[in-house]
C-alpha positions as CSV (number, residue, x, y, z in Angstrom):
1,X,0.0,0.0,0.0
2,X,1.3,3.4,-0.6
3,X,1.0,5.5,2.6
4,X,-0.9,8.7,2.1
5,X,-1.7,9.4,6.0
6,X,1.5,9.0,8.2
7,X,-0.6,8.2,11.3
8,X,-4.9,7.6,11.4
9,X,-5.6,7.7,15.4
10,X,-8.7,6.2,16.5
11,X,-10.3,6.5,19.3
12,X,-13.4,5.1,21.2
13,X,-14.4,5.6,25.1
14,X,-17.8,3.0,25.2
15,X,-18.9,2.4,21.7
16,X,-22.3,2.1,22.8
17,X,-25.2,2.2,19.9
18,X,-26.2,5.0,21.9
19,X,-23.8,7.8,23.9
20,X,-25.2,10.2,25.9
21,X,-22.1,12.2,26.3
22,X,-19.9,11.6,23.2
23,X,-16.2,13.6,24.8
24,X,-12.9,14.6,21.9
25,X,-10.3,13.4,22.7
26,X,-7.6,16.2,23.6
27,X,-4.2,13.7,24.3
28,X,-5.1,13.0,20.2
29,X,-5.2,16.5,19.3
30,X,-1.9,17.7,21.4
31,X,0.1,14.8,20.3
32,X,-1.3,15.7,16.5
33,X,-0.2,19.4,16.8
34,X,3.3,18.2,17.6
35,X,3.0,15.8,15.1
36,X,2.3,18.0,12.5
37,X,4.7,20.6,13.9
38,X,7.3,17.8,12.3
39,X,5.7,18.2,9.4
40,X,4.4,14.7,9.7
41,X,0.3,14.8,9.2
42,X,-2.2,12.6,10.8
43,X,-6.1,12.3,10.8
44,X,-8.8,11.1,12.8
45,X,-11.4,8.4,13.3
46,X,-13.9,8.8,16.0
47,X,-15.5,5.8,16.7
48,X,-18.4,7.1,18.8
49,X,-18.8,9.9,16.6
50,X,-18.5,8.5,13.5
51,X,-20.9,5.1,14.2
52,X,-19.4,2.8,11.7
53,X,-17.8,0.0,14.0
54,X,-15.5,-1.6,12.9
55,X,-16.5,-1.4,9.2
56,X,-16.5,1.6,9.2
57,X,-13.0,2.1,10.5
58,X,-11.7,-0.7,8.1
59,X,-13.1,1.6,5.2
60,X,-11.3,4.5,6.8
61,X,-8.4,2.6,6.9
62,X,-8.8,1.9,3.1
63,X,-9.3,5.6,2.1
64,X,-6.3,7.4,4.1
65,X,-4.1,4.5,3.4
66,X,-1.9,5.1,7.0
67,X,1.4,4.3,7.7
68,X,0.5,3.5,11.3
69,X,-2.4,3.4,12.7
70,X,-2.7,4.8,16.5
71,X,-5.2,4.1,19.5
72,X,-6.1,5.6,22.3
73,X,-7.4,3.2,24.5
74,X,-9.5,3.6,28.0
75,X,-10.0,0.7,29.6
76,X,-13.6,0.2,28.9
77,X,-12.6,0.0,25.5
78,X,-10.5,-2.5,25.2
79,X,-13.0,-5.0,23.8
80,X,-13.6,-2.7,20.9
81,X,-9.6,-2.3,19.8
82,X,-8.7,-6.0,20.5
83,X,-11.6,-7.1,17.9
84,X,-10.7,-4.2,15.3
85,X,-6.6,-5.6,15.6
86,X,-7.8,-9.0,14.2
87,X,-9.8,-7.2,11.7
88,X,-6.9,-5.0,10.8
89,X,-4.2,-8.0,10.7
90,X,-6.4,-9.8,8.4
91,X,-7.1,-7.0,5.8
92,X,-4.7,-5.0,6.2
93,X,-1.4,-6.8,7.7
94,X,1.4,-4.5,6.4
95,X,0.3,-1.3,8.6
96,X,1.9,-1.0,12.3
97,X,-0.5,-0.8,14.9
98,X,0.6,1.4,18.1
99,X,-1.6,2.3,21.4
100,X,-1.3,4.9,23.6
101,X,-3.4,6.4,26.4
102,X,-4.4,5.7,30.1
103,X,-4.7,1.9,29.7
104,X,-1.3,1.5,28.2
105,X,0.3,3.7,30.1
106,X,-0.5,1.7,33.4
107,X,-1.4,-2.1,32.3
108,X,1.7,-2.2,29.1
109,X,1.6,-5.7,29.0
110,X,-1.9,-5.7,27.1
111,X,0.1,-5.2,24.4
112,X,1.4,-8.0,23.5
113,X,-2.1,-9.3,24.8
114,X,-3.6,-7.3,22.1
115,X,-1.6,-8.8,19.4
116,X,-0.1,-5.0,18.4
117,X,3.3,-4.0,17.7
118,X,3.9,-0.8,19.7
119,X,2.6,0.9,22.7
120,X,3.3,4.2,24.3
121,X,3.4,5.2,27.7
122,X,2.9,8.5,29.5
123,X,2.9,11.6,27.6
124,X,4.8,11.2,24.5
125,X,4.5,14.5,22.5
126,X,8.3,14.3,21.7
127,X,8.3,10.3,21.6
128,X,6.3,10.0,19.0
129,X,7.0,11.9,16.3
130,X,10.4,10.7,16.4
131,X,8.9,7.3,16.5
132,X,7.5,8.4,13.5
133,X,10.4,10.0,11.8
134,X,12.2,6.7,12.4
135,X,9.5,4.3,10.7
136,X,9.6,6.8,7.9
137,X,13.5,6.4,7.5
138,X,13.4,2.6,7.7
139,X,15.0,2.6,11.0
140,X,13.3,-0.2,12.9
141,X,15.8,0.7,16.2
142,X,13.3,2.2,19.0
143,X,14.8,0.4,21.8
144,X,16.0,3.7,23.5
145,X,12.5,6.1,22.7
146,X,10.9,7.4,26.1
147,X,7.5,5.7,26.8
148,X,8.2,3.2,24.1
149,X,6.5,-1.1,24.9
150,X,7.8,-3.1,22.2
151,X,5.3,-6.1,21.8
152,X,7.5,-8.8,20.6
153,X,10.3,-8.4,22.9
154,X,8.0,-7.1,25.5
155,X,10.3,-4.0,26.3
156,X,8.4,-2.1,28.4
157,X,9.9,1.7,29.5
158,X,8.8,3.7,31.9
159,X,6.5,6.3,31.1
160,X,7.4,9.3,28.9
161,X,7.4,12.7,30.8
162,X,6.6,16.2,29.3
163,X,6.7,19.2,31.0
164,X,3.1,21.2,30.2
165,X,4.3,24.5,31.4
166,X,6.1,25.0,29.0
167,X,3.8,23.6,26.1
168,X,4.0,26.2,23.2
169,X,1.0,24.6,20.9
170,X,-2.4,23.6,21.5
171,X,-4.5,20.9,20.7
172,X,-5.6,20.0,17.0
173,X,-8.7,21.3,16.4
174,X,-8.9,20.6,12.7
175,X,-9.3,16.7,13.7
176,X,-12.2,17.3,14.8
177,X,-16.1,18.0,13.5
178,X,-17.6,20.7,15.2
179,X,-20.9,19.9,16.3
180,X,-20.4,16.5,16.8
181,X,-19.6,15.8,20.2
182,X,-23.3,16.1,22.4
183,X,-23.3,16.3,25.4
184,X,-27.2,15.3,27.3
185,X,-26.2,18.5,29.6
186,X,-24.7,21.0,26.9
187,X,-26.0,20.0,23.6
188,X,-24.0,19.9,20.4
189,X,-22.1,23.1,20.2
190,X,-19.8,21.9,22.9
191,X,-16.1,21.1,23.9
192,X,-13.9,20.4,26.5
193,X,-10.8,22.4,27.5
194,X,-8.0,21.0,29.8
195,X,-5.9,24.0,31.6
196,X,-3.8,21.5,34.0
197,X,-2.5,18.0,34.4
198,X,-2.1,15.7,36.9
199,X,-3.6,16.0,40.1
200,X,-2.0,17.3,43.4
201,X,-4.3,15.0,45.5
202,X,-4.1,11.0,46.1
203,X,-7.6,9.6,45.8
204,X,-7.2,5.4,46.2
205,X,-9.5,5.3,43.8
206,X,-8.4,7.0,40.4
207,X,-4.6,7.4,41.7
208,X,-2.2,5.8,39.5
209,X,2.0,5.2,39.1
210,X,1.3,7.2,35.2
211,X,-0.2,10.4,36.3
212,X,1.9,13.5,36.0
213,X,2.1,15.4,38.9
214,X,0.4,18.8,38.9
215,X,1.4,21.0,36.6
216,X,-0.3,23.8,34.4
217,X,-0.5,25.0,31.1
218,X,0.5,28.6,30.4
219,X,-2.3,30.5,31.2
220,X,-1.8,32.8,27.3
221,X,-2.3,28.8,25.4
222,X,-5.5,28.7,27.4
223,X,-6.7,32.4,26.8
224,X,-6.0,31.7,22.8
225,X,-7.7,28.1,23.3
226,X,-10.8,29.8,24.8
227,X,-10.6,32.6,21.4
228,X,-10.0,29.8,18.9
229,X,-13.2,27.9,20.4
230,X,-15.7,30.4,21.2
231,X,-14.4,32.7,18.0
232,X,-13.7,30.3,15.2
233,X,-15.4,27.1,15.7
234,X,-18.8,28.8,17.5
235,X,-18.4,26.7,20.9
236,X,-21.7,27.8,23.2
237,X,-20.3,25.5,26.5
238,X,-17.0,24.7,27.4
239,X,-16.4,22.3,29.8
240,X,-13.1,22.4,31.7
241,X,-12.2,19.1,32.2
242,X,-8.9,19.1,34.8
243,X,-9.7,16.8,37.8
244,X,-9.6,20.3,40.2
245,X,-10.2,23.2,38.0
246,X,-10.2,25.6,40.9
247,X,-7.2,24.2,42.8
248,X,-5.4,27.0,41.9
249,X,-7.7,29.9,43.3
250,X,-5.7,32.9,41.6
251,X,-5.7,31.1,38.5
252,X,-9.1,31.2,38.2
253,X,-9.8,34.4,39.1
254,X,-7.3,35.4,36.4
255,X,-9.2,33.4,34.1
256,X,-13.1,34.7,34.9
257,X,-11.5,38.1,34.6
258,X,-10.1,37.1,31.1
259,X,-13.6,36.0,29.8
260,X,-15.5,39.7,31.3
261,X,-12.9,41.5,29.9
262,X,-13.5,39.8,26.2
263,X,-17.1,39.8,26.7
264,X,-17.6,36.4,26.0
265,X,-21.2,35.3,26.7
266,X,-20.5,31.2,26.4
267,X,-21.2,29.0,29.6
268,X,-18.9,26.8,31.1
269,X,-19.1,23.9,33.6
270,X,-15.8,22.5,35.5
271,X,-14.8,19.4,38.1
272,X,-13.1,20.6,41.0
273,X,-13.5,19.6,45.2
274,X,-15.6,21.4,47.7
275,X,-12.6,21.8,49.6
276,X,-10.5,24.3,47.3
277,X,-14.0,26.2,46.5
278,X,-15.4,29.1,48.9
279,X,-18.7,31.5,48.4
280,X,-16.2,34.8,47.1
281,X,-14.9,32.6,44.2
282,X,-18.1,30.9,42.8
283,X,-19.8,34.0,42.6
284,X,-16.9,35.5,40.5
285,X,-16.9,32.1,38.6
286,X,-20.7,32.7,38.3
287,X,-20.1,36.4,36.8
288,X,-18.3,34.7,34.2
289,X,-20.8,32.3,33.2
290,X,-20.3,29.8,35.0
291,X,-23.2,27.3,34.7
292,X,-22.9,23.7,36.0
293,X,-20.0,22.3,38.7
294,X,-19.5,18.0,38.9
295,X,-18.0,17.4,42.4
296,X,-17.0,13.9,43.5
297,X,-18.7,13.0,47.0
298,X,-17.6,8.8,47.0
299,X,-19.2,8.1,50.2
300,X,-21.8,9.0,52.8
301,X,-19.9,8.0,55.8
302,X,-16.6,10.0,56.7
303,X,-14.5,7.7,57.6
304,X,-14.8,5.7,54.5
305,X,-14.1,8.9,52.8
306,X,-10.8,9.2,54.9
307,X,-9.9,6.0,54.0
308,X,-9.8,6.5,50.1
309,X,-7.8,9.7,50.6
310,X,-11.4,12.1,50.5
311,X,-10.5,14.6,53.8
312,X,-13.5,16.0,53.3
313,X,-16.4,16.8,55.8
314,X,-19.9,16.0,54.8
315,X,-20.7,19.6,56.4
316,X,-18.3,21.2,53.5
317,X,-20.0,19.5,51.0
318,X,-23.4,20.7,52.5
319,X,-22.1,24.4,52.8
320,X,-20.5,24.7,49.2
321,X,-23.7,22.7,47.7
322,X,-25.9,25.4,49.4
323,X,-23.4,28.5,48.2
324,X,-23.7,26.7,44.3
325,X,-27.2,26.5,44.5
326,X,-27.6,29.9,45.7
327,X,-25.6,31.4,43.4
328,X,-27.9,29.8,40.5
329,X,-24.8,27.1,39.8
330,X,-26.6,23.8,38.8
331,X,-24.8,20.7,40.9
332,X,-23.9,17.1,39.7
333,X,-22.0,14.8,42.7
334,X,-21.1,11.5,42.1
335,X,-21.4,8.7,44.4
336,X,-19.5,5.1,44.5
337,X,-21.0,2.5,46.0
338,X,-18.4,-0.6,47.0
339,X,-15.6,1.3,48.5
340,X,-13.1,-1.1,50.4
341,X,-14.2,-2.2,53.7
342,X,-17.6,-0.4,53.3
343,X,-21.0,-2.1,54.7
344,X,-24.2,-2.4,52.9
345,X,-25.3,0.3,56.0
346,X,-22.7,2.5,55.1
347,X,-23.8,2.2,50.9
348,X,-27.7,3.2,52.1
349,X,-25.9,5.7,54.1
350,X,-24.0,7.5,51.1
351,X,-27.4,7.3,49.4
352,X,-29.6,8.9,51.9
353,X,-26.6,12.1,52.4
354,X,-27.6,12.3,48.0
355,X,-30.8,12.8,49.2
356,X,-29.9,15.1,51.5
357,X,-27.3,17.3,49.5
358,X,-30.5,17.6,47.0
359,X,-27.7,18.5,44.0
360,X,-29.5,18.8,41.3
361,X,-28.4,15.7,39.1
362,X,-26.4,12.2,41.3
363,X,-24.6,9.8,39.2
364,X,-23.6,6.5,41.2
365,X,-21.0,3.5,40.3
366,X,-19.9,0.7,41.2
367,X,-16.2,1.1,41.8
368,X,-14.3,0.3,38.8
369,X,-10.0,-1.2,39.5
370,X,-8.8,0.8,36.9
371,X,-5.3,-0.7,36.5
372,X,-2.6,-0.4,38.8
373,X,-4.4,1.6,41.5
374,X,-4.7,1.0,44.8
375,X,-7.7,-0.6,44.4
376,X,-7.0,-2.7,42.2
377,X,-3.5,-3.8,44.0
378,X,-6.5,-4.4,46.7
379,X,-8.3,-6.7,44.7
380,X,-5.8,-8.9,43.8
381,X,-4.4,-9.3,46.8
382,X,-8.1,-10.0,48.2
383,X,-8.4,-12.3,45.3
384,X,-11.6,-10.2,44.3
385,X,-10.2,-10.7,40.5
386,X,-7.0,-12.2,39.0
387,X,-4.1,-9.8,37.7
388,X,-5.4,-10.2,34.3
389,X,-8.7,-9.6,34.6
390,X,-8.1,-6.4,32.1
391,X,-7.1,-8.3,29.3
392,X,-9.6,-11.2,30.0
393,X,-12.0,-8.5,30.0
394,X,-10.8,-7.3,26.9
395,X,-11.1,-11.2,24.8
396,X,-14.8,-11.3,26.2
397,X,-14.2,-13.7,28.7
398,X,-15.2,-12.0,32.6
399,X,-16.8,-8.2,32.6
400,X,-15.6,-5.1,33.8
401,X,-13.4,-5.6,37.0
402,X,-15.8,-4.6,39.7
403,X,-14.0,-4.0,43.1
404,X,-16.3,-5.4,45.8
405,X,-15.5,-5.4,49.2
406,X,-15.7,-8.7,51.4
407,X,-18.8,-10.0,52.3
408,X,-20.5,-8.0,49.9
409,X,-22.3,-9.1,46.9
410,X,-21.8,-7.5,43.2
411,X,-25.4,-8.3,42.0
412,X,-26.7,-6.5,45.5
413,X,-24.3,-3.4,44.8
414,X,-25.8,-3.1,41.3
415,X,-28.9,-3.5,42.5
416,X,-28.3,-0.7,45.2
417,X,-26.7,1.5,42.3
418,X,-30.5,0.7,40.2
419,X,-32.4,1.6,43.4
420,X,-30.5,4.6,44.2
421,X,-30.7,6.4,40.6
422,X,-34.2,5.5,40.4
423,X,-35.4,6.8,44.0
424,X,-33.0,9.8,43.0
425,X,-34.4,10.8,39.5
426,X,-38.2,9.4,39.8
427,X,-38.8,12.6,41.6
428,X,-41.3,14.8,39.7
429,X,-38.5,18.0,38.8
430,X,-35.5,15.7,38.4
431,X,-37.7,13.3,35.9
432,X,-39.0,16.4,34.0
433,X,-35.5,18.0,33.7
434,X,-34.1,14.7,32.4
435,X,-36.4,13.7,30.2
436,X,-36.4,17.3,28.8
437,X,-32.8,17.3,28.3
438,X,-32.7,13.2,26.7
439,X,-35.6,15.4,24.4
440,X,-33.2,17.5,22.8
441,X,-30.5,15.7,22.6
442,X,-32.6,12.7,20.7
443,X,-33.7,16.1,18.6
444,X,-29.9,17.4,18.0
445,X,-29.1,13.5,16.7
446,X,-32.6,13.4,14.3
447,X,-31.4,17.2,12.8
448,X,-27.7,16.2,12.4
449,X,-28.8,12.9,10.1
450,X,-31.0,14.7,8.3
451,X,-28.7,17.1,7.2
């Protein structure tokens, strides 16, 4: 085949018929800005935007003709990637196949699981394109490339490092369709925006040995990411998606004073803690159009809190959820139920404190091992799951790995998670804002095909 597309990424979070929330993927467009910035070009193939499964992505394949073809995998995923490799050796076995993103980065041995010939690790803004440069050349030496898994030998090296603040380019934005990605909450003419990385806390749950530590962008990259979206592509929400937007309190400030001062008129939702918010700060995040906060609560009971790293009192979360709701800030928390050593008491209790905080939307889960946290090091040793439970996840074989603590049941803590949404959402205003929003988004999808 003669290569026309040095690199075709794909990427996929559920690949669900149906997606509520369908999120870009903005590791894809960094790593394709530096990319091009080689003068190396790339494209794009969006599996939950596009639809088209994997016959769709083997007719992709088929028109941009790529030298290598690059995932990003999230765990959940993994299904999805390990059937469209087999599809991909079989019609098209001369292409390299390379993976990147969170699952790689902390479980590399799936790669030679997968049956793929490269992985990366971390973040690999400079590793890859000289990957590239070298497969280009012929050179097939990449023993010595930051990040780098080599499938055959199993080389596996630790995870690439790059230092954020001082990134000079921003994401991509050509790779991607405007209008595309709906969110149930925002609508269509949406997209995410990611001003830090890394995360300065240590949360069992989510915590892993391939996160960055804390670090920021420079605040001009995300002034001229905010005029490139709201200016040029027409964005109406943006949703910062750093895991605690407001850690950095003068940051923000800097940043609500920024979008006044440019008269921007778009709304804007972020993730942060209740602990690093306070009532001066949401109402000059609210005067900048702030419109919608997600706050992670875990657990009812404080001292299962403590014990997954969450030093947070349940009166904090009742006084900033007040101050939010006040200020006319709509509220999501989230909830997992199945943290370790919790009781089924403890479980009703974190759903009776949902009740309580009366947030206007409550997502619940079962807790998820994502792979190599301390939860899932807790699971295996607990014998809850195997070590390779990921990849016999991935081949079909068992389901998502569920942490469940001992002497609890998985079937009960699903049923729990049913009962609580329902009791949650069959309330009269949280049914009729829901049903509402599913409404239009349904309506969005119907317009979209039509045209």
């Amino acid at each position: 085949m003669e290569h026309s597309t040095d690199c075709l990424f794909i990427t996929s979070s559920k690949a669900r018929a149906v997606q509520f929330s369908v999120y870009p993927y903005l590791g894809v467009g960094y790593l394709s800005s530096y990319i091009k910035s080689r003068n190396f070009c790339c494209q794009l193939y969006d599996v939950d935007v596009k639809k088209g499964g994997v016959r769709g992505i083997l007719k992709a394949i088929a028109a941009h003709k790529p030298m290598i073809i690059g995932y990003s995998v999230m765990s959940i995923s993994l299904p999805l990637f390990y059937k469209l490799t087999i599809a991909i050796r079989k019609h098209f076995p001369e292409i390299l196949i390379v993976a990147g993103g969170p699952h790689i980065t902390n479980d590399p041995q799936i790669v030679t699981d997968m049956g793929i010939d490269y992985g990366f690790r971390g973040h690999c803004e400079q590793s890859f394109p000289e990957f590239i440069k070298r497969v280009k050349a012929g050179i097939s030496e990449f023993d010595d490339i930051d990040g780098i898994v080599i499938g055959k030998s199993a080389l596996v090296r630790p995870p690439a490092c790059y230092d954020v603040t001082d990134s000079p380019l921003m994401p991509d934005y050509s790779l991607y369709e405007p209008g595309t990605y709906q969110n149930v909450f925002y609508g269509r003419r949406w997209f995410t925006l990611i001003t830090t990385e890394g995360c300065a806390y240590n949360c069992k749950f989510c915590k892993d040995p391939g996160k960055n530590k804390y670090a920021e962008y420079p605040i001009a990259l995300i002034k001229q990411q905010i005029r490139t979206l709201v200016n040029e592509y027409h964005v109406q929400w943006l949703s910062f998606v750093d895991d605690s937007f407001t850690y950095n309190r003068e940051r923000v400030i800097e940043l609500c004073k920024f979008i006044k001062d440019e008269q921007f008129s778009f709304k804007w939702t972020c993730c942060t803690r209740v602990d690093v918010l306070d009532a001066d700060l949401i109402r000059i995040m609210k005067e900048a159009g702030l419109y919608y906060v997600i706050l992670g609560v875990e657990a009812g009971n404080e001292e299962v809190r403590k014990s997954i790293n969450k030093n947070i009192t349940t009166s904090r979360y009742v006084e900033m959820i007040n101050e939010l709701r006040s200020a006319g800030v709509k509220v999501l928390c989230s909830y997992v139920l199945g943290n370790p050593g919790e009781s089924y008491a403890q479980i009703r209790e974190t759903i009776r404190l949902s009740r309580r905080l009366n947030a206007n939307y409550a997502q619940y889960y079962n807790m998820t091992a994502l792979p190599q946290s301390p939860i899932f090091t807790l699971g295996v040793k607990e014998k809850v799951f195997h070590e390779k439970v990921w990849t016999t996840y991935m081949k079909g074989e068992t389901g998502i790995p569920h942490y469940v603590p001992t002497g609890l049941s998985l079937t009960k803590l699903k049923r729990l998670r049913t009962m609580a949404f329902l009791t949650y959402y069959l309330r009269p205003i949280q049914l009729w804002d829901i049903g509402l929003r599913i409404v239009r988004l349904f309506w969005d999808l119907t317009l979209r095909k039509r045209r």
